[in-house]
C-alpha positions as CSV (number, residue, x, y, z in Angstrom):
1,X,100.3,205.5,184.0
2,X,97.8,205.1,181.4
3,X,98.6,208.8,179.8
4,X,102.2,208.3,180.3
5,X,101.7,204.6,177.6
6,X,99.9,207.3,175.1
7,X,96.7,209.7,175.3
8,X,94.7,209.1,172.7
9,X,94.2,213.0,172.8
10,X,97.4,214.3,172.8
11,X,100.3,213.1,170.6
12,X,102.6,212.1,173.8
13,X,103.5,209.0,175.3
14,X,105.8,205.8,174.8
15,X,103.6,204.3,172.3
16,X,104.1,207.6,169.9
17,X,107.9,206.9,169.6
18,X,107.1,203.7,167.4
19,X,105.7,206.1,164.8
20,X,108.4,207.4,162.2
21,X,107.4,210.5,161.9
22,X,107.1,211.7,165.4
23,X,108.3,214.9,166.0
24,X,111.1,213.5,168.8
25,X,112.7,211.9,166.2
26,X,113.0,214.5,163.9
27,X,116.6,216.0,165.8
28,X,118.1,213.1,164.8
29,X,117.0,212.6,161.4
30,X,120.3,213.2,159.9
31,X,122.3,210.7,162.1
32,X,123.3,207.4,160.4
33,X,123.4,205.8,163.4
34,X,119.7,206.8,165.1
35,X,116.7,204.1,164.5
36,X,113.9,205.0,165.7
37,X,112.5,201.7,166.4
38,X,115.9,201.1,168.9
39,X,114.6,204.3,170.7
40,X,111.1,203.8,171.0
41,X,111.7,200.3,172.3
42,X,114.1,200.9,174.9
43,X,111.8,203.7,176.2
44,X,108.9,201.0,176.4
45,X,111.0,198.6,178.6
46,X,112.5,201.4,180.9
47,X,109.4,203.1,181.1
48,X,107.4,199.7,181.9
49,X,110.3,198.8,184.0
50,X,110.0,201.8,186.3
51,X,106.2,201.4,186.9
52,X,107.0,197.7,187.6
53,X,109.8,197.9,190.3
54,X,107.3,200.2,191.5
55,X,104.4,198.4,191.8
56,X,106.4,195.4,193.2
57,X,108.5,197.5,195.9
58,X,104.9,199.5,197.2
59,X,103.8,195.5,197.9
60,X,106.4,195.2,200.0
61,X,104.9,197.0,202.6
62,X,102.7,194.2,203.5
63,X,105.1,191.9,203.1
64,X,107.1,189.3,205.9
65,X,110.6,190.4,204.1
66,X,113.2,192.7,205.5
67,X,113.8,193.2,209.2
68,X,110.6,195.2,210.6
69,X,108.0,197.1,209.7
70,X,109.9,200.5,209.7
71,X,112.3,199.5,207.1
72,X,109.3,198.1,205.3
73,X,107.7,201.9,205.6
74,X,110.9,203.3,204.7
75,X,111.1,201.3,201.3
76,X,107.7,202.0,200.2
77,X,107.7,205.3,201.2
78,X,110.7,205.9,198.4
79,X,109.9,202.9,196.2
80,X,108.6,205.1,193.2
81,X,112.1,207.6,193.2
82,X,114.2,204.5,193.7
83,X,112.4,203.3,190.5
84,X,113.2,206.1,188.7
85,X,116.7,206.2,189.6
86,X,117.6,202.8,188.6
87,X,116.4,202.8,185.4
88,X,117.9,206.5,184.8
89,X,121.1,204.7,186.1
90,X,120.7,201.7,183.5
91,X,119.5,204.1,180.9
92,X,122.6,206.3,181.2
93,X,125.1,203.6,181.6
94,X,124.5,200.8,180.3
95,X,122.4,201.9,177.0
96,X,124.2,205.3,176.2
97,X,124.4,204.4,173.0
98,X,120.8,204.6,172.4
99,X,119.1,208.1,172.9
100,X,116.1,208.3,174.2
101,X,113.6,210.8,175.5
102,X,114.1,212.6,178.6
103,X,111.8,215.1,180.5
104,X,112.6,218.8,179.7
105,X,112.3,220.0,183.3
C-alpha cells in the first residue's frame, strides 16, 4: 500500500500525479481539456477508496453480519477483487470524462 501512495525511490505512485511535470501527464499535454490536478485527484480517492472497501470488507469476517460464517468466508475471501472492480466500474462510468492512470498489463 505504502509503495503504491509513492516510493520515495522510484518516481511512481498516486502522490506523483500531483506533480506537473510527471511523465504520465505528458500524452496529454496538448488537450485543452486535460488538468492534471483533476487526474491526480481522482486517482487519490479511487485508489484510497479501493484499499478502504478493502480493509472494511476483510473485517467482515469477524463480524455478526450476513447470514453464517461461510458467506462471511466467501466475502473476505474476494473482498480485495470486489474492491477493485467497483471502483474500476465507478472510474469508467461515472468519471469517463476524467482520464486517469491505468496498469499496462
Amino acid at each position: 500500500i505504502i509503495d503504491a501512495l509513492g516510493s520515495p525511490f522510484q518516481p511512481v505512485g498516486l502522490y506523483y500525479y500531483f506533480q506537473k511535470d510527471h511523465k504520465s501527464h505528458d500524452e496529454n499535454e496538448d488537450d485543452e481539456n486535460y488538468w492534471y490536478m483533476s487526474t491526480a485527484f481522482l486517482s487519490l480517492v479511487l485508489g484510497l477508496g479501493t484499499t478502504m472497501v478493502a480493509f472494511m470488507l476483510r473485517k467482515i469476517k469477524f463480524s455478526p453480519f450476513c447470514c453464517n460464517a461461510s458467506v462471511r468466508t466467501s466475502i473476505t475471501d474476494f473482498s480485495v477483487t470486489a474492491a477493485i472492480l467497483f471502483f474500476t466500474v465507478l472510474d469508467k462510468v461515472v468519471f469517463k470524462n476524467v482520464d486517469t492512470e491505468t496498469l499496462n498489463v
